[in-house]
C-alpha positions as CSV (number, residue, x, y, z in Angstrom):
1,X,-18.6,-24.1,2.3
2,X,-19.6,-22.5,-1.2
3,X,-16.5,-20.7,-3.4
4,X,-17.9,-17.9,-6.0
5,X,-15.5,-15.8,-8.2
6,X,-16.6,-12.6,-8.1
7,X,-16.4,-11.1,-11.4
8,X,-18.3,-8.0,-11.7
9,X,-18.2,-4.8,-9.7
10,X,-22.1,-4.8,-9.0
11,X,-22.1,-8.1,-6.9
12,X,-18.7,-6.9,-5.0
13,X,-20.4,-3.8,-4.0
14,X,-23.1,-5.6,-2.8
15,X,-20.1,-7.5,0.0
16,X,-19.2,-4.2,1.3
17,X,-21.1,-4.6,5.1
18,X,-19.9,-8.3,5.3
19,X,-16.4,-7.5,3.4
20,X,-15.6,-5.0,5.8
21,X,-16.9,-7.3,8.6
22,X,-14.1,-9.7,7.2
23,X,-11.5,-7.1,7.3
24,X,-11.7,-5.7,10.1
25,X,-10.3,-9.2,12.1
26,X,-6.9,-8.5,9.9
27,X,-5.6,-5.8,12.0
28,X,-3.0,-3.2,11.1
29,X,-3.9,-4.5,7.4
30,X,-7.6,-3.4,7.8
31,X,-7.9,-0.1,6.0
32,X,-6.1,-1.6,2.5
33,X,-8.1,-4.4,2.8
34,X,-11.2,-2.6,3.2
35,X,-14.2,-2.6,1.1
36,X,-13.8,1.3,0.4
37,X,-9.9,0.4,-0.8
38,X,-10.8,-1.7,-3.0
39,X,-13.7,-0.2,-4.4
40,X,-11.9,3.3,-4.9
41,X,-9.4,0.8,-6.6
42,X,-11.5,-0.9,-9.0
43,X,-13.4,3.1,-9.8
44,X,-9.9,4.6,-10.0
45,X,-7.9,2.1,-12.1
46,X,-10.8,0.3,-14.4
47,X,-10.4,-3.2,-13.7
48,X,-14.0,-3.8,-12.7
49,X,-14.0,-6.1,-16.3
50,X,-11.4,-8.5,-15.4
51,X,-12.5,-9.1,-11.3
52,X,-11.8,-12.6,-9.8
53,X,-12.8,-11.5,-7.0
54,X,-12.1,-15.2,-4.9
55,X,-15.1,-15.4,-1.9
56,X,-15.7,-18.5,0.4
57,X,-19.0,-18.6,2.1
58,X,-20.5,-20.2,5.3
59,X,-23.8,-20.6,4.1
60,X,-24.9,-16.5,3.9
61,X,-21.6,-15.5,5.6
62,X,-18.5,-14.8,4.2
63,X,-15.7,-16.2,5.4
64,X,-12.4,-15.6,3.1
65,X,-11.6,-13.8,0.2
66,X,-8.8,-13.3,-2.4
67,X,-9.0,-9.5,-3.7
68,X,-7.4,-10.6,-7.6
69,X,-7.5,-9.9,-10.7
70,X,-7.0,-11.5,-14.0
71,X,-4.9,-10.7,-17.6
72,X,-2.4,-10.9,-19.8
73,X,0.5,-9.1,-20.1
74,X,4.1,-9.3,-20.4
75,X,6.9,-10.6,-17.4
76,X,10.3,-10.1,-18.0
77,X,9.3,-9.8,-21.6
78,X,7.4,-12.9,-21.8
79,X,3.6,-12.9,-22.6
80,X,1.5,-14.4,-20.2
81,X,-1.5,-15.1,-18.1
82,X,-1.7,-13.3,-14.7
83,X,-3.3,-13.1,-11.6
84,X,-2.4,-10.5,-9.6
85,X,-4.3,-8.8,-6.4
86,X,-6.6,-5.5,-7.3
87,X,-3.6,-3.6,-6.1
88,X,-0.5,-1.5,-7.7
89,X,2.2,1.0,-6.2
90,X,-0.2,3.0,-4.2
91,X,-1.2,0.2,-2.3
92,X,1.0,0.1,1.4
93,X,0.5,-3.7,1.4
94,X,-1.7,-6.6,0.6
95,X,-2.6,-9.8,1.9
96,X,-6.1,-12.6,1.5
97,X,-8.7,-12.3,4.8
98,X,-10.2,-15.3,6.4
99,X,-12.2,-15.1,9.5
100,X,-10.6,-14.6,12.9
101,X,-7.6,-15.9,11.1
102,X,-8.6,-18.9,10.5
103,X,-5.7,-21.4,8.9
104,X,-8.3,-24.0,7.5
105,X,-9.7,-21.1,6.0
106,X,-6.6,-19.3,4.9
107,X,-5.5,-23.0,3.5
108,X,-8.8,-23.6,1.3
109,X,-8.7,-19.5,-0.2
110,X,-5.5,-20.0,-1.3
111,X,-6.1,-23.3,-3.2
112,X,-9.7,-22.2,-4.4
113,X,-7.2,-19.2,-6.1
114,X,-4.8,-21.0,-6.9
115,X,-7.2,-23.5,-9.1
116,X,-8.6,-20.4,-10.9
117,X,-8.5,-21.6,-14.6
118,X,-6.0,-19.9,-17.1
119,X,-3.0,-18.1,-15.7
120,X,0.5,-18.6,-16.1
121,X,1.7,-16.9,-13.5
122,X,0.4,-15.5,-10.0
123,X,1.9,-12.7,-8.8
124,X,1.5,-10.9,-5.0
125,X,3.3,-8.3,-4.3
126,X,4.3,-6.8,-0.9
127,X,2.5,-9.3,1.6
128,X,3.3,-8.9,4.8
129,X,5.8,-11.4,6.9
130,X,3.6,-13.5,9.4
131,X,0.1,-12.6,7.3
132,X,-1.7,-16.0,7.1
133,X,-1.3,-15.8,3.4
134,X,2.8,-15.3,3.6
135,X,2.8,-18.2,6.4
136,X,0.5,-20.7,4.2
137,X,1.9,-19.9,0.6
138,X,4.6,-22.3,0.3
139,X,3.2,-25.5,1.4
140,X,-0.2,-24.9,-0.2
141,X,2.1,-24.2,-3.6
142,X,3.9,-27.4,-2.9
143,X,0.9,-29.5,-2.5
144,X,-0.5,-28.1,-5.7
145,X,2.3,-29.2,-7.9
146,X,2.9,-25.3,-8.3
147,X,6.6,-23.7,-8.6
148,X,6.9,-21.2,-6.4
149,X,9.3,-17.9,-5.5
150,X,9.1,-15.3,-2.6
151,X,11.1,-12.8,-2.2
152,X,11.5,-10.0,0.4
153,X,10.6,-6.6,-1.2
154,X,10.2,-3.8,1.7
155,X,10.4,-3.4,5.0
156,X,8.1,0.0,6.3
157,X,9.0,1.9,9.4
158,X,6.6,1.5,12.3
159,X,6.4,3.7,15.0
160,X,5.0,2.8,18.2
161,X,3.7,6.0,20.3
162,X,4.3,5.1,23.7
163,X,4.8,7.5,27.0
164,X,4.9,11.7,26.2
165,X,6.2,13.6,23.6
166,X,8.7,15.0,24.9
167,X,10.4,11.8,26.6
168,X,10.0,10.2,22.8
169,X,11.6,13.1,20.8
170,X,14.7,13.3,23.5
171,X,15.6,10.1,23.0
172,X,16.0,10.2,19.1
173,X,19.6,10.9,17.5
174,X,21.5,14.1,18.7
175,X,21.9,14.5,15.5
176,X,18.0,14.2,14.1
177,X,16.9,16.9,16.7
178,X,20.6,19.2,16.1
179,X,19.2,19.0,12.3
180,X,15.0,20.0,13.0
181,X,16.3,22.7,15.0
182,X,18.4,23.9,12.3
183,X,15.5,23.9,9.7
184,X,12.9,25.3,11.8
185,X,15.0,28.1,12.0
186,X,16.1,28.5,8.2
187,X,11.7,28.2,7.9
188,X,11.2,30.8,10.5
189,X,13.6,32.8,9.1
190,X,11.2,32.3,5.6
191,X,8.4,33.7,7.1
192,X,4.9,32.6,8.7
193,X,4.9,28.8,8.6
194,X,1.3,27.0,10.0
195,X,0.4,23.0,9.5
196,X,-3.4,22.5,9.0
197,X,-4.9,19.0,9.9
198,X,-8.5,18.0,7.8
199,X,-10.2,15.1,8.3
200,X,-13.5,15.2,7.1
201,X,-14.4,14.5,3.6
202,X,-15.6,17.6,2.5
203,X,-12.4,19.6,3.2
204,X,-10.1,16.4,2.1
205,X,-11.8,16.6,-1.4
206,X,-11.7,20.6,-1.2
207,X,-7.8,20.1,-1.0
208,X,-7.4,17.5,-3.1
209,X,-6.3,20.2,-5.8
210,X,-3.9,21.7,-4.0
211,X,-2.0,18.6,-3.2
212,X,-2.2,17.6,-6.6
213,X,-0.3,21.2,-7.4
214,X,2.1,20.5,-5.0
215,X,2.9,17.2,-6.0
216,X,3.7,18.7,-9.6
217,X,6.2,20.8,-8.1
218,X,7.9,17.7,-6.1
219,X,10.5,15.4,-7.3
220,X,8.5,12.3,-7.9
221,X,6.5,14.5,-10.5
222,X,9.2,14.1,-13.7
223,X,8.9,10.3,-12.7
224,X,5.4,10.5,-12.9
225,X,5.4,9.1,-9.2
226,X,3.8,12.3,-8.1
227,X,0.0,11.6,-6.3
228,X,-1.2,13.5,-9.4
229,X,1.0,11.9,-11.8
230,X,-2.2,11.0,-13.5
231,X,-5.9,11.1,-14.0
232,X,-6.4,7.5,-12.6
233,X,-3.8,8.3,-9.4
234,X,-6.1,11.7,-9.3
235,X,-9.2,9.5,-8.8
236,X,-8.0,7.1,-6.4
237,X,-7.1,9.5,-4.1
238,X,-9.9,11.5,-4.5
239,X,-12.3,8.6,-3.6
240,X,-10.2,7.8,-0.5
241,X,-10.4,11.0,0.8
242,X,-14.3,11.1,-0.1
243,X,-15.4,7.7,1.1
244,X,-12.5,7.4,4.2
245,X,-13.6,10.5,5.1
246,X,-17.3,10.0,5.3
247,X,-16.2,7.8,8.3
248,X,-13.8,10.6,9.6
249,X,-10.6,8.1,8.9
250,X,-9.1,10.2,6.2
251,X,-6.1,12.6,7.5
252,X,-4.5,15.1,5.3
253,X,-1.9,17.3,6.8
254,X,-0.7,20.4,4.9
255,X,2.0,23.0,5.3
256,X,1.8,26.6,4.3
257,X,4.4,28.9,4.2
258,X,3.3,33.1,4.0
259,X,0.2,31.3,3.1
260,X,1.5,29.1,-0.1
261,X,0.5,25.2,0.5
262,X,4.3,23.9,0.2
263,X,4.3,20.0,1.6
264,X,1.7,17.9,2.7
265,X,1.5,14.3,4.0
266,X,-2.2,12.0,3.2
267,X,-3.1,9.1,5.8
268,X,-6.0,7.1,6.5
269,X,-6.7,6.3,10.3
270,X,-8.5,3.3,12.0
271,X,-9.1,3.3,16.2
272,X,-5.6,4.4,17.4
273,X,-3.4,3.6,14.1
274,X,-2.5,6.0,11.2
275,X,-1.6,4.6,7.9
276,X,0.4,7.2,5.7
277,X,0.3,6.8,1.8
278,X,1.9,10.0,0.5
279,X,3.9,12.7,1.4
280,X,5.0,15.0,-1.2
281,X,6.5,18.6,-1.1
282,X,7.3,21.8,-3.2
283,X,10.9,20.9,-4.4
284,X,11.5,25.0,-4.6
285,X,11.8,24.7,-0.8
286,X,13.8,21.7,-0.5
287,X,16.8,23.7,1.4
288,X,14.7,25.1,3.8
289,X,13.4,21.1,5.0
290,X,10.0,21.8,4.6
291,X,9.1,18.1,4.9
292,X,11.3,17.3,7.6
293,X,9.7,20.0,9.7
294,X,6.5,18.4,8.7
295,X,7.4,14.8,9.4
296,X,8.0,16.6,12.9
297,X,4.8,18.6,13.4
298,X,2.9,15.3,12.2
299,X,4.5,13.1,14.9
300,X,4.2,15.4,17.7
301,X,0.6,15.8,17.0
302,X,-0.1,12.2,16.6
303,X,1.2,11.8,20.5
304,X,-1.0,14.7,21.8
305,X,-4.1,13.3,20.2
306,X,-3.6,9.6,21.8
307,X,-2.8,7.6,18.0
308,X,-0.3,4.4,19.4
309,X,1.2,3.7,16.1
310,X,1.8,4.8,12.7
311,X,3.0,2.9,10.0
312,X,5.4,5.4,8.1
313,X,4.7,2.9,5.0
314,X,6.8,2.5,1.8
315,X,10.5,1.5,1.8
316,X,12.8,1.8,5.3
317,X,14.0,5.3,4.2
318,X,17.0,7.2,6.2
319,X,14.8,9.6,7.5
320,X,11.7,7.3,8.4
321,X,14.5,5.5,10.4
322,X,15.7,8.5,12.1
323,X,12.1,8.0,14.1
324,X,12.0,4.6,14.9
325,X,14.1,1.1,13.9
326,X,11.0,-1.0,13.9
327,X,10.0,-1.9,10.6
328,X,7.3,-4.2,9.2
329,X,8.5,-6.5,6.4
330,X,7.3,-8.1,3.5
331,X,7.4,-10.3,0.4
332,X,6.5,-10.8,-3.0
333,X,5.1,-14.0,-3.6
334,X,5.1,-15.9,-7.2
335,X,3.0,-19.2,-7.9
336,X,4.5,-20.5,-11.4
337,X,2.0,-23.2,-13.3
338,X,4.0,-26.3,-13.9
339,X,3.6,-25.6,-18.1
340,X,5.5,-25.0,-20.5
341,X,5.1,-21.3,-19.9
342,X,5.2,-21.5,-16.0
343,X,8.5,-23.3,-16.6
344,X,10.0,-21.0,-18.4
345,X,8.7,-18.1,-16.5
346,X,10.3,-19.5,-13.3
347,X,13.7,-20.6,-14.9
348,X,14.0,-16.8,-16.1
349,X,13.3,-15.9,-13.0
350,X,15.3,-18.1,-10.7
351,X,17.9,-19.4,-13.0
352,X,18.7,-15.5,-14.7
353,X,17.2,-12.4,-12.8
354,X,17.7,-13.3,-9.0
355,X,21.2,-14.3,-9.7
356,X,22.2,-11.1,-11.7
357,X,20.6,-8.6,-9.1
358,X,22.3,-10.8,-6.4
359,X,25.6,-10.1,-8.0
360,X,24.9,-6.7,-8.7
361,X,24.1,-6.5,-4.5
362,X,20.6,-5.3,-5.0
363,X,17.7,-6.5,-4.1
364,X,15.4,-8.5,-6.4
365,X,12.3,-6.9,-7.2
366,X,9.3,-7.7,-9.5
367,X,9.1,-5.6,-12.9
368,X,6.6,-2.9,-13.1
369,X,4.9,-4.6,-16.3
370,X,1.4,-5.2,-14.8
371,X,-1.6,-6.3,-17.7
372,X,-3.3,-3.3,-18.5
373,X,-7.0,-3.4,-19.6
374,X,-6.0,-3.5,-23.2
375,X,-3.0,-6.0,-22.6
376,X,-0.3,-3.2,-22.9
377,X,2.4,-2.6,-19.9
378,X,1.3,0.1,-17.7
């Protein structure tokens, strides 16, 4: 078995057949562990730099890979080293890939990462419960002499698209169908509502400017959550609907009302399974449930063209939950280096933060302070 930390962008583009090949064994997790992710990642959010890029190989083959990245930057206010994986908020989830599952595999990955020279700190966010990495992470920390925290972070609404339409959409909430009804009327009542579906990359990236207006005009825009909140979010999705559509796995849904684009809703596909990663809509025509009605359309086209689940992503929102009570979980995991720094990093974290947000009732979650390129908080 060879290890080799992959370090610039060249020789990870040259992984993308056998990467892919890798990624495809992880299931549900495949298309945001896919070579095209990561690479639209690495273009979008220039990291290509600071890769370590962790690879195992079986003689020519890969076999198991860490997608991280290395840097310094400040946690809970404290300067530090980091590893992190090549992801950030836009990312649904993120886990390590080992061949057909493999726990030897998964095991050695995770140790070859964890003995990565000069960090501080490791932090994964939003890995998903029963992942090989999630399952392994505690015992490999513990046999590495590592401190170690993991805490839950999100759970994402799956729905599972089983029997007709119509059967499905009866059995939801009096109350969820009462309200559709309600504001498919107040839209009628508008004017001429129509939902276009594009999946091929040459329309995605024809579009991509429109959804960019729209998500100006939304309510994630003054908290620059917006998909076009800025020119790196702009490329990312841009490159995701060029290179997932070359393949016919991008899906952009959009809703225009007396012809004006007002909402739309971006997904990647793979086989039977939709992914969604954003859904944004005009806030001017918030009262008339233009995303709701959406959500709808969405749904009952996803059971007419055969799809048997989609992952609503993000957090376990009312409305997602409205559709279906299954939800995917998952975890942030933190490796602390038994230093001076690691110490102190972990008795911050365990001894100040979790107990406050405990006693506050909410959740804890990890800051947003992620390394930038030039060592400021992004």
């Amino acid at each position: 078995m060879r290890t080799e930390v992959i370090s610039e962008k060249e020789r990870f583009g040259e992984l993308a057949g056998q990467w892919d090949s890798l990624a495809s064994g992880a299931g549900p997790l495949s298309p945001a562990l896919s070579h095209d992710w990561f690479s639209s990642w690495i273009d979008a959010f220039g990291l290509d730099t600071r890769l370590s890029v962790v690879t195992l190989f079986d003689g020519d083959t890969l076999v198991a890979a860490a997608p991280v990245w290395a840097g310094r930057g400040a946690y809970r206010g404290i300067p530090c080293a980091q590893l992190r994986f090549l992801s950030n908020r836009h990312a649904p989830r993120c886990a390590f890939l080992a061949r057909d599952g493999r726990r030897d595999l998964g095991r050695l990955v995770i140790r070859e990462t964890l003995g990565l020279p000069d960090w501080d700190l490791v932090v994964l966010e939003n890995v998903p419960h029963g992942s090989l990495l999630f399952e392994l992470a505690p015992d490999e920390a513990s046999s590495g002499g590592f401190l170690f925290l993991a805490r839950e972070t999100m759970s994402s609404p799956l729905l599972r698209m089983e029997g007709a339409w119509k059967e499905f959409f009866d059995s939801r909430p009096r109350n969820l169908r009462r309200s559709l009804h309600n504001k498919e009327n107040r839209i009628s009542a508008a004017g001429t509502v129509d939902v276009v579906h594009i999946t091929d990359a040459g329309s995605a990236a024809a579009l991509m400017d429109t959804l960019f207006r729209i998500g100006g005009a939304s309510w994630k825009a003054p908290r620059g959550r917006a998909i076009g909140s800025d020119p790196e979010s702009r490329r990312f999705y841009s490159l995701l609907a060029e290179r997932f559509g070359s393949r016919g796995e991008v899906s952009v849904w959009l809703m225009r009302l007396n012809g004006e684009p007002v909402a739309f809703e971006f997904h990647i596909t793979r086989g039977k399974r939709v992914q969604a990663l954003r859904a944004e809509f005009d806030e001017r025509h918030r009262d008339l449930g233009v995303g709701s009605v959406l959500d709808k359309e969405i749904i009952t086209r996803l059971f007419d063209l055969g799809f048997e689940e989609y992952d609503m992503g993000g957090e376990a929102d009312f409305y997602k939950l409205r559709w279906t009570a299954e939800t995917t979980r998952h975890s942030e995991l933190l490796f602390f280096r038994s230093s001076g720094r690691g110490r102190l990093l972990h008795a911050v974290e365990s001894r100040l933060v979790e107990p406050a947000k405990k006693a506050l009732g909410r959740r804890p979650r990890g800051p947003r302070e992620e390394p930038a390129s030039d060592g400021r908080k992004r």
